[in-house]
Backbone as XML, in Angstrom:
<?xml version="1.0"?>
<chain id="A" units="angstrom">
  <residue number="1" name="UNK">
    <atom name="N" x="0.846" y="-1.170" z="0.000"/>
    <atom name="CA" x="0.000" y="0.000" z="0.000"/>
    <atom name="C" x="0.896" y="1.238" z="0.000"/>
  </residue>
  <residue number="2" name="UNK">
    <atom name="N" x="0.725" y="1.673" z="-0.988"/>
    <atom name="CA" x="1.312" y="3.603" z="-0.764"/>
    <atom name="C" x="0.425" y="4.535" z="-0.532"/>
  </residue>
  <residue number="3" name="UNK">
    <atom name="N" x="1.241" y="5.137" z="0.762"/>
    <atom name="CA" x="0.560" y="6.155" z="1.012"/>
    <atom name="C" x="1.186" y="7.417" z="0.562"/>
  </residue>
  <residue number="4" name="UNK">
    <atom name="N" x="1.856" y="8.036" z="-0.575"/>
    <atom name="CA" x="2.551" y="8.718" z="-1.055"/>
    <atom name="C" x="1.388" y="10.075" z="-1.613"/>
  </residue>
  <residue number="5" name="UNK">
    <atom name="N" x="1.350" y="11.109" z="-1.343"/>
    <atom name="CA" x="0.095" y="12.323" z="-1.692"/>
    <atom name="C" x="-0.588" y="12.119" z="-0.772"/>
  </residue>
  <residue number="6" name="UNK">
    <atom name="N" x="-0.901" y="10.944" z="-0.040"/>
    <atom name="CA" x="-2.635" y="11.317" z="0.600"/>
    <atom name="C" x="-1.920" y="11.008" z="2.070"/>
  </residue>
  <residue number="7" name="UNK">
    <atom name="N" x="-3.096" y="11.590" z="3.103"/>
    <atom name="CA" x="-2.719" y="11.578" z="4.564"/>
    <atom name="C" x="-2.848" y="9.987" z="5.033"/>
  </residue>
  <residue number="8" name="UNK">
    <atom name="N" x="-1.823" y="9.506" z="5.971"/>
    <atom name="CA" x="-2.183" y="8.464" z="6.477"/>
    <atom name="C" x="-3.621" y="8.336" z="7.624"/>
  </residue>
  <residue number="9" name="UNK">
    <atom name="N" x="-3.730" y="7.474" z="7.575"/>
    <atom name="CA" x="-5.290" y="6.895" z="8.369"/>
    <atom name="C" x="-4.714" y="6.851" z="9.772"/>
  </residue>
  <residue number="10" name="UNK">
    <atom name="N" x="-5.256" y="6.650" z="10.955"/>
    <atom name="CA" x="-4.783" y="6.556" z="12.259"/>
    <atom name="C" x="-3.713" y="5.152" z="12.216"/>
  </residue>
  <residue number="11" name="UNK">
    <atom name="N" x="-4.927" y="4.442" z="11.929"/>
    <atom name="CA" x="-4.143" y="3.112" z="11.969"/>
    <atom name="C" x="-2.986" y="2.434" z="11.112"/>
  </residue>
  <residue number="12" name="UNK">
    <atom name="N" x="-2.769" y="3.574" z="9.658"/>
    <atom name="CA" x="-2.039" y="3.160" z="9.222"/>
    <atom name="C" x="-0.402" y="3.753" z="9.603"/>
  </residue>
  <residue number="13" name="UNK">
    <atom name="N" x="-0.665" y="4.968" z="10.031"/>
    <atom name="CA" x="0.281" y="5.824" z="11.190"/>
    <atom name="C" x="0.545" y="4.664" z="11.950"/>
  </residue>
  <residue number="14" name="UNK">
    <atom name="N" x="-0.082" y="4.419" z="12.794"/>
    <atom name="CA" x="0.129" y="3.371" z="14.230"/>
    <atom name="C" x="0.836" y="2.077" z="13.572"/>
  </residue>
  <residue number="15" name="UNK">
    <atom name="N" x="1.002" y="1.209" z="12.581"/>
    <atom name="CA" x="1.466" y="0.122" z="12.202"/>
    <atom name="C" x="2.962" y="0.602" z="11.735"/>
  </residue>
  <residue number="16" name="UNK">
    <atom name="N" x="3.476" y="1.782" z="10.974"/>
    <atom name="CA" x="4.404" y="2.270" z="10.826"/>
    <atom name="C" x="5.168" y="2.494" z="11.662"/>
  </residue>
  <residue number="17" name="UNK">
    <atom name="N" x="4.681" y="3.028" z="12.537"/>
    <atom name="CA" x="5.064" y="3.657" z="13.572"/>
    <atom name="C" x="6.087" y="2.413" z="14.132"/>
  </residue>
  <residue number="18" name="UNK">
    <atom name="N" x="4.825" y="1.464" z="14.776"/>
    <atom name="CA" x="5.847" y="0.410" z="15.399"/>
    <atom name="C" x="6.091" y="-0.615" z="14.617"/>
  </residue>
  <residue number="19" name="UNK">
    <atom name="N" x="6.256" y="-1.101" z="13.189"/>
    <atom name="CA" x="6.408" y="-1.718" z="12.402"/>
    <atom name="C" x="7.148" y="-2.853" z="12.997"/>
  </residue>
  <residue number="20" name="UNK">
    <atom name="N" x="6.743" y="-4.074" z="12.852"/>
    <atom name="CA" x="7.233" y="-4.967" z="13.141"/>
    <atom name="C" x="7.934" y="-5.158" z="14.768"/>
  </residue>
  <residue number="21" name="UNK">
    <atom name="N" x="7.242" y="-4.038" z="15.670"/>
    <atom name="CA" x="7.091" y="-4.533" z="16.839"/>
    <atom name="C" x="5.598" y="-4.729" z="17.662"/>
  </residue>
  <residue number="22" name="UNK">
    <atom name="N" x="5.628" y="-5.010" z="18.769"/>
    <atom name="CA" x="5.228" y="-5.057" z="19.855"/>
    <atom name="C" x="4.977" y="-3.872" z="20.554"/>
  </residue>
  <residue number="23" name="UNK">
    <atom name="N" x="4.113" y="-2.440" z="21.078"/>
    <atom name="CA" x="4.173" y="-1.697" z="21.312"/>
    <atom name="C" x="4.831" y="-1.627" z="23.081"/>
  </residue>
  <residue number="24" name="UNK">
    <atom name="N" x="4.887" y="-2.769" z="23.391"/>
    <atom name="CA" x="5.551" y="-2.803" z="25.098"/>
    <atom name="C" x="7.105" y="-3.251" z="24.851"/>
  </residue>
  <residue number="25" name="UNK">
    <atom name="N" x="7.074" y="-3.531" z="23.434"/>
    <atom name="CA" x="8.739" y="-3.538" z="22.956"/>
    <atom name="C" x="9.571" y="-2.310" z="22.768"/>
  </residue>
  <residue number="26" name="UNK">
    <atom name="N" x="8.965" y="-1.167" z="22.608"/>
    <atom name="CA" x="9.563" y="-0.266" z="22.392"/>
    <atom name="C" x="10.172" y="0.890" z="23.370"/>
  </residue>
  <residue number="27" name="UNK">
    <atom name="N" x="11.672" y="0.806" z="23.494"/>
    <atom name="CA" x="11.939" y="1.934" z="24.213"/>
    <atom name="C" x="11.520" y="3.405" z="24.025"/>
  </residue>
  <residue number="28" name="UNK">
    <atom name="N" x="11.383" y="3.977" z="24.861"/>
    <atom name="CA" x="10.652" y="5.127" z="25.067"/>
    <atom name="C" x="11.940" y="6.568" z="24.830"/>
  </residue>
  <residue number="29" name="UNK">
    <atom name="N" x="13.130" y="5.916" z="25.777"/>
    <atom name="CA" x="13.875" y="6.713" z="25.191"/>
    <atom name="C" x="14.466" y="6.922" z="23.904"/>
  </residue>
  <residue number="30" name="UNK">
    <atom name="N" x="14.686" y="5.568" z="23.114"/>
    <atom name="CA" x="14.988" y="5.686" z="21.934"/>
    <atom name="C" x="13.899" y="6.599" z="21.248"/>
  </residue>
  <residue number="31" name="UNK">
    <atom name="N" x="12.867" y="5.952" z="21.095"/>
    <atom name="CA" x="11.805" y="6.697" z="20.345"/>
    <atom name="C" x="12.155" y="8.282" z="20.486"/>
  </residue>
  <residue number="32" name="UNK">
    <atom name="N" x="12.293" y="8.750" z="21.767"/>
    <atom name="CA" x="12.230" y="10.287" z="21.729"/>
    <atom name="C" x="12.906" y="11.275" z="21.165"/>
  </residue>
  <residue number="33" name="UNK">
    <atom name="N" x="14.169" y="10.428" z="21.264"/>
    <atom name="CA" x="15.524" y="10.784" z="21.186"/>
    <atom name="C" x="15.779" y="10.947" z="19.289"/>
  </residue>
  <residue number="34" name="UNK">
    <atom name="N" x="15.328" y="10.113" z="18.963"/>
    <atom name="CA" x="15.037" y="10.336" z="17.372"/>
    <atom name="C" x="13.581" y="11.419" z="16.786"/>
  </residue>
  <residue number="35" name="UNK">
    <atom name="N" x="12.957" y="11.079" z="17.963"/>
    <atom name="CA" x="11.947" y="12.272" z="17.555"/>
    <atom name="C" x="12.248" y="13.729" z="17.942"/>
  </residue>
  <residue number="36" name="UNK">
    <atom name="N" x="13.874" y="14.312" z="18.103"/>
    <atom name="CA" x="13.941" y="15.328" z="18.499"/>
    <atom name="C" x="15.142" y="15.366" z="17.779"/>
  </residue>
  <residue number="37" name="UNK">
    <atom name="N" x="15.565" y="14.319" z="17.085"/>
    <atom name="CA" x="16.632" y="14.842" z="15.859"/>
    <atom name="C" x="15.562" y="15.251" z="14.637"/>
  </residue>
  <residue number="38" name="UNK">
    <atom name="N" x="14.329" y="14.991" z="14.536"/>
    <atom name="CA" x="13.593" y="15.504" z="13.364"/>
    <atom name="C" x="12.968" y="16.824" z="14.334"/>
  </residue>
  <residue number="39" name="UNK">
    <atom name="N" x="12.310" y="16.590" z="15.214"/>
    <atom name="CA" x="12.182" y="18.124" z="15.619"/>
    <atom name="C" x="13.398" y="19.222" z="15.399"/>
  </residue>
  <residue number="40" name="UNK">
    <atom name="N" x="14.494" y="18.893" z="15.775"/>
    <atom name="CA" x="15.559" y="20.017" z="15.316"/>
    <atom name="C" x="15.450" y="20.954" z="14.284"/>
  </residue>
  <residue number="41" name="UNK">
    <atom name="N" x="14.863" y="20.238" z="13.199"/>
    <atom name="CA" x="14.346" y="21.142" z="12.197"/>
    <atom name="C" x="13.878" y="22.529" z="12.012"/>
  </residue>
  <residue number="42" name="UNK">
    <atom name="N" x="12.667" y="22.207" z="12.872"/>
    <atom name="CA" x="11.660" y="23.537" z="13.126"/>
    <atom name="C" x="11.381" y="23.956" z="14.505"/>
  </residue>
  <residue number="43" name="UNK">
    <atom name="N" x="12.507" y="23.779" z="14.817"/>
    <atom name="CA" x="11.882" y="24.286" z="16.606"/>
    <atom name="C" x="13.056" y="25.045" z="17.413"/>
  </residue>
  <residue number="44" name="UNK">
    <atom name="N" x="12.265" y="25.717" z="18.067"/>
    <atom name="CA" x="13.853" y="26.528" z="18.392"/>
    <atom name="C" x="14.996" y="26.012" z="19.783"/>
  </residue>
  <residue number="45" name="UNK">
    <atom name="N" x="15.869" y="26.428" z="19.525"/>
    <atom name="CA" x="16.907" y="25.167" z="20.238"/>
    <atom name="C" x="17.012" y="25.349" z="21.812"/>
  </residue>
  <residue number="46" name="UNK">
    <atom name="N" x="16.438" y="26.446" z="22.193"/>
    <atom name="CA" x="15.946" y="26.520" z="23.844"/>
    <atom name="C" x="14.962" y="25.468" z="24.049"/>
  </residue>
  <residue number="47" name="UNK">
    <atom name="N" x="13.679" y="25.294" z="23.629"/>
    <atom name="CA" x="12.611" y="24.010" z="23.416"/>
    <atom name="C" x="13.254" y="22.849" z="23.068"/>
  </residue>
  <residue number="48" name="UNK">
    <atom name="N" x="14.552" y="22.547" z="22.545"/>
    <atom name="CA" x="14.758" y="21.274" z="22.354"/>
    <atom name="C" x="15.651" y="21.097" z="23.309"/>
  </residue>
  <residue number="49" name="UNK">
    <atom name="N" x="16.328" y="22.096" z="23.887"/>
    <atom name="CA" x="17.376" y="22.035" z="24.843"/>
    <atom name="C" x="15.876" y="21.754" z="26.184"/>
  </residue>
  <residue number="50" name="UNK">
    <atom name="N" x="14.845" y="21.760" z="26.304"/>
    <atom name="CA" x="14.157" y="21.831" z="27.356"/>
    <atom name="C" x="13.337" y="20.246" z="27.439"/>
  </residue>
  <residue number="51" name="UNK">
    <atom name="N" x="13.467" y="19.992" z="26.297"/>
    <atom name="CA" x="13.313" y="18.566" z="26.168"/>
    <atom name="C" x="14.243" y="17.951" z="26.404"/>
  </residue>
  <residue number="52" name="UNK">
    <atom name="N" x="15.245" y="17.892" z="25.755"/>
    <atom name="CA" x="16.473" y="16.905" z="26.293"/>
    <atom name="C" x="16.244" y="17.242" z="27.814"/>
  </residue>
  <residue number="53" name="UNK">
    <atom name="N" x="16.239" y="18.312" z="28.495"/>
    <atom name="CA" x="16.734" y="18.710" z="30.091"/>
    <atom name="C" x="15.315" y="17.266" z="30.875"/>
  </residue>
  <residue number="54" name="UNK">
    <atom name="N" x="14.539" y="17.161" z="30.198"/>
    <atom name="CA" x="13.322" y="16.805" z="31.073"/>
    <atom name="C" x="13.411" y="15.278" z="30.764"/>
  </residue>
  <residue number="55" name="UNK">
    <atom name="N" x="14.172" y="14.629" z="29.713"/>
    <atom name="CA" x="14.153" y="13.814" z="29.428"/>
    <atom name="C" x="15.451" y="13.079" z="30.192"/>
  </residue>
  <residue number="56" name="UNK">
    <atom name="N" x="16.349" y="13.734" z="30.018"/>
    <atom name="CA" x="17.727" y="13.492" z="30.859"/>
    <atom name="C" x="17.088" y="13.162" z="32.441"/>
  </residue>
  <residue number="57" name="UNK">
    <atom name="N" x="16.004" y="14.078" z="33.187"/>
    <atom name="CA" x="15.533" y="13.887" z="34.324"/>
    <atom name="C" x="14.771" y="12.957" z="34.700"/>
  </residue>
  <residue number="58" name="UNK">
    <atom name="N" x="14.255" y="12.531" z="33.648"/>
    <atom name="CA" x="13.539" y="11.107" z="33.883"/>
    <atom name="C" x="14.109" y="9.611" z="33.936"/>
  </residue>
  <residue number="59" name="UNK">
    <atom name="N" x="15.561" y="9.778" z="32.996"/>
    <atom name="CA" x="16.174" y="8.965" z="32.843"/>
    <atom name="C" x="16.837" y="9.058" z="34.355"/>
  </residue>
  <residue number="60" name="UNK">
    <atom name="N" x="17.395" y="9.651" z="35.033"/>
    <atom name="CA" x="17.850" y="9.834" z="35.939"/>
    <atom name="C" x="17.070" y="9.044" z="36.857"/>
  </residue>
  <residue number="61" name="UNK">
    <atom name="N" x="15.749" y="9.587" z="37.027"/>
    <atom name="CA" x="14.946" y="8.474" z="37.995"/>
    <atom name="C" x="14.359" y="7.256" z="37.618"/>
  </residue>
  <residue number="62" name="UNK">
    <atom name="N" x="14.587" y="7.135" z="35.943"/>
    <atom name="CA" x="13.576" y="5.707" z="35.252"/>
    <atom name="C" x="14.919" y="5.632" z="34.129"/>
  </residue>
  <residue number="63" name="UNK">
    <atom name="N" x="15.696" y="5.227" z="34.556"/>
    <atom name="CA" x="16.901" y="4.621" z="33.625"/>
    <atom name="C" x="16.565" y="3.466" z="32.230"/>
  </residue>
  <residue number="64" name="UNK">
    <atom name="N" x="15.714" y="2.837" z="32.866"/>
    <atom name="CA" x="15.270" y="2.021" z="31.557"/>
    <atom name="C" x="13.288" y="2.274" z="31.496"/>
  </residue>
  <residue number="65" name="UNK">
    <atom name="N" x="12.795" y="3.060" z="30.554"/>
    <atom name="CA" x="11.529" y="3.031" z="30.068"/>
    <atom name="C" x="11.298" y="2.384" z="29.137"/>
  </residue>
  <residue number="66" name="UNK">
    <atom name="N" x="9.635" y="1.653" z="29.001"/>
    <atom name="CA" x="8.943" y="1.388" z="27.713"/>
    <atom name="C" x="7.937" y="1.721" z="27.562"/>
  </residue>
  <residue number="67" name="UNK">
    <atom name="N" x="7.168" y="1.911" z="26.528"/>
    <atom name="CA" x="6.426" y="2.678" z="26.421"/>
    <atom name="C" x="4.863" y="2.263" z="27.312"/>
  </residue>
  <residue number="68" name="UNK">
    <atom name="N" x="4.754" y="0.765" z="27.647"/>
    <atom name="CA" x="4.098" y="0.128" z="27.612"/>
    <atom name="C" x="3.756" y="0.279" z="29.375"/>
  </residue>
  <residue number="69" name="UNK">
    <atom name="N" x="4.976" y="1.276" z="30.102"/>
    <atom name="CA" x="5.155" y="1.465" z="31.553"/>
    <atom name="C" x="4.962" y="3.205" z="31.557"/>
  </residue>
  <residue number="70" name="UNK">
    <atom name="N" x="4.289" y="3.591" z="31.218"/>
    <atom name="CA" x="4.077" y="5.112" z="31.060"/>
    <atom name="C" x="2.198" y="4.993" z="31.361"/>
  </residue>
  <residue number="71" name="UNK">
    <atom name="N" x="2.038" y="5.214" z="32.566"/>
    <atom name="CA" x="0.575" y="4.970" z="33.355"/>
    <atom name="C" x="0.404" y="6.195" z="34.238"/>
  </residue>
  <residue number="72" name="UNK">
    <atom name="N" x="-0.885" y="6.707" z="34.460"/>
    <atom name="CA" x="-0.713" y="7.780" z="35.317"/>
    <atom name="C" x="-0.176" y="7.841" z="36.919"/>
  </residue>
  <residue number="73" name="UNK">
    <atom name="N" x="-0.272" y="6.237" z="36.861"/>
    <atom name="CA" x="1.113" y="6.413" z="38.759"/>
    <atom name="C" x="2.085" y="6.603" z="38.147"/>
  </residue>
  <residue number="74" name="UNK">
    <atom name="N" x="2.359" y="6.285" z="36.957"/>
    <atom name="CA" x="3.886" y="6.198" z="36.481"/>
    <atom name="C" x="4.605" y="8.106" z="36.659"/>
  </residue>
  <residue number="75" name="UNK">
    <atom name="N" x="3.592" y="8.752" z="35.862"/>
    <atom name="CA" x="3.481" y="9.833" z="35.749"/>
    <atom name="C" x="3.332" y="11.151" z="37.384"/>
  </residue>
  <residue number="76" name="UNK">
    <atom name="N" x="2.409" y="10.549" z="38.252"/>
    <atom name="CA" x="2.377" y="10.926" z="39.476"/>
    <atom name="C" x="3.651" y="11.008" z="40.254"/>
  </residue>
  <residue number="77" name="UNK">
    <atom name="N" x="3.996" y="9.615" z="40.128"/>
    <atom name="CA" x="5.452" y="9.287" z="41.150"/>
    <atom name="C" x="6.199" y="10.215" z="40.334"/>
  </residue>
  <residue number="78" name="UNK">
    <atom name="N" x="6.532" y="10.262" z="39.246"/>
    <atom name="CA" x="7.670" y="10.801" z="38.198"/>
    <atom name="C" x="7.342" y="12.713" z="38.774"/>
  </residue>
  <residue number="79" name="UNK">
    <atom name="N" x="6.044" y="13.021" z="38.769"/>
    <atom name="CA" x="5.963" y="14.641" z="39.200"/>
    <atom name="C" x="6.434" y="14.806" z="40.945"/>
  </residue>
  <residue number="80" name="UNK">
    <atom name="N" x="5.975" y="13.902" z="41.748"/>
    <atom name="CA" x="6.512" y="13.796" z="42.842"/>
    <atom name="C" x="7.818" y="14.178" z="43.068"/>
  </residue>
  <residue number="81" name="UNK">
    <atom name="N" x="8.731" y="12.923" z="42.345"/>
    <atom name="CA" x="10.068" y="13.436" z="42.007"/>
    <atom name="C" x="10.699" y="14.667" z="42.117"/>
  </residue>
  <residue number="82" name="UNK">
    <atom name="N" x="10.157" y="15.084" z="40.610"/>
    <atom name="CA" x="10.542" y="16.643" z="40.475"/>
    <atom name="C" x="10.369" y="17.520" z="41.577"/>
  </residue>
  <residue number="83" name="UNK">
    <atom name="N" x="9.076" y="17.658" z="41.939"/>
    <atom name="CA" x="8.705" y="18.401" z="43.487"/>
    <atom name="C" x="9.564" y="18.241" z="44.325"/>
  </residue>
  <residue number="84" name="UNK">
    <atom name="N" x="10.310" y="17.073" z="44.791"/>
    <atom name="CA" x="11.289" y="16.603" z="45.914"/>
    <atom name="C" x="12.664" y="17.454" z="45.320"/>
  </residue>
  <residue number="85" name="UNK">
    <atom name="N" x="12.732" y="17.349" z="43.733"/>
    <atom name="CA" x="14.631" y="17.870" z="43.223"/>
    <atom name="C" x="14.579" y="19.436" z="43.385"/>
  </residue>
  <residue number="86" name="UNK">
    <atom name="N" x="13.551" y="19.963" z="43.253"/>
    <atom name="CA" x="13.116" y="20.807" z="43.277"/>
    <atom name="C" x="12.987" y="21.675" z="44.525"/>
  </residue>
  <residue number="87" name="UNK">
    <atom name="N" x="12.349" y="20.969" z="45.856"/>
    <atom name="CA" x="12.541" y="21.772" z="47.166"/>
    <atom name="C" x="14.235" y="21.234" z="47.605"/>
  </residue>
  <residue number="88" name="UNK">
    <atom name="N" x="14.822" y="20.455" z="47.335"/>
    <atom name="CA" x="16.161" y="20.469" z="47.359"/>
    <atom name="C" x="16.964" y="21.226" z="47.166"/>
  </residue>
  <residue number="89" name="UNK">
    <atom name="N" x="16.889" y="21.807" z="45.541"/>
    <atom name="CA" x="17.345" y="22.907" z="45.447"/>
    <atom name="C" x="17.316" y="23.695" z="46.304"/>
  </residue>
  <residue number="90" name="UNK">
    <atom name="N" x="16.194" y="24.082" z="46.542"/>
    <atom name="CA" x="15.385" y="25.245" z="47.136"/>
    <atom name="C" x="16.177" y="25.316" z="48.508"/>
  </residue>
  <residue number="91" name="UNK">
    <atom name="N" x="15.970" y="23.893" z="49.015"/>
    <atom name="CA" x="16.884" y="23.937" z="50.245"/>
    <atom name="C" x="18.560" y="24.883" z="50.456"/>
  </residue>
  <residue number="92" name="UNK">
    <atom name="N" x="19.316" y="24.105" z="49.081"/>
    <atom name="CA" x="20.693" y="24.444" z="49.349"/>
    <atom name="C" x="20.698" y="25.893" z="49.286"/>
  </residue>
  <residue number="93" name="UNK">
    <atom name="N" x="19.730" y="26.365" z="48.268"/>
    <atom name="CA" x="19.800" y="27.500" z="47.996"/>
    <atom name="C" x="19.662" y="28.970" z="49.200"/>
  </residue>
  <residue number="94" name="UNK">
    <atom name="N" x="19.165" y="28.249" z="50.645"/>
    <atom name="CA" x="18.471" y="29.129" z="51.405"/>
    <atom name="C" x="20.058" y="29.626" z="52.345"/>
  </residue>
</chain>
């Protein structure tokens, strides 16, 4: 099937996407990490520098992600986090 001129369908996006995987196969960091060498393109490099920064921070507390482990406790605990690195700072800073 070519989809060459016309927009892809949801689902035909979604099979590309993970082509020949498993969607709980896929690292999360990889994925991103390539999706921000094509963002480079059009975006300005403070925003990509703010992505890498947030992404670097997650890795820090979730060293190995998949996509398939990204749940809203996942997400809760992960803001928690930040809140804790965050009054830390705050701490040394006083």
């Amino acid at each position: 099937m070519s989809s060459h001129g016309k927009p892809l369908t949801k689902n035909e996006f979604r099979n590309l996407l993970f082509e020949n995987k498993e969607s709980s196969d896929i690292n999360f960091y990889e994925f991103i990490e390539q999706e921000l060498k094509v963002l480079k393109v059009d975006r300005a490099k403070g925003t990509i520098d703010n992505y890498k920064k947030l992404l670097n921070t997650v890795k820090e507390w979730e060293p190995s992600l998949q996509f398939h482990e990204i749940t809203l406790d996942f997400i809760e605990k992960f803001h928690a986090y930040e809140i804790e690195k965050l009054y830390d700072v705050y701490k040394e800073n006083l």
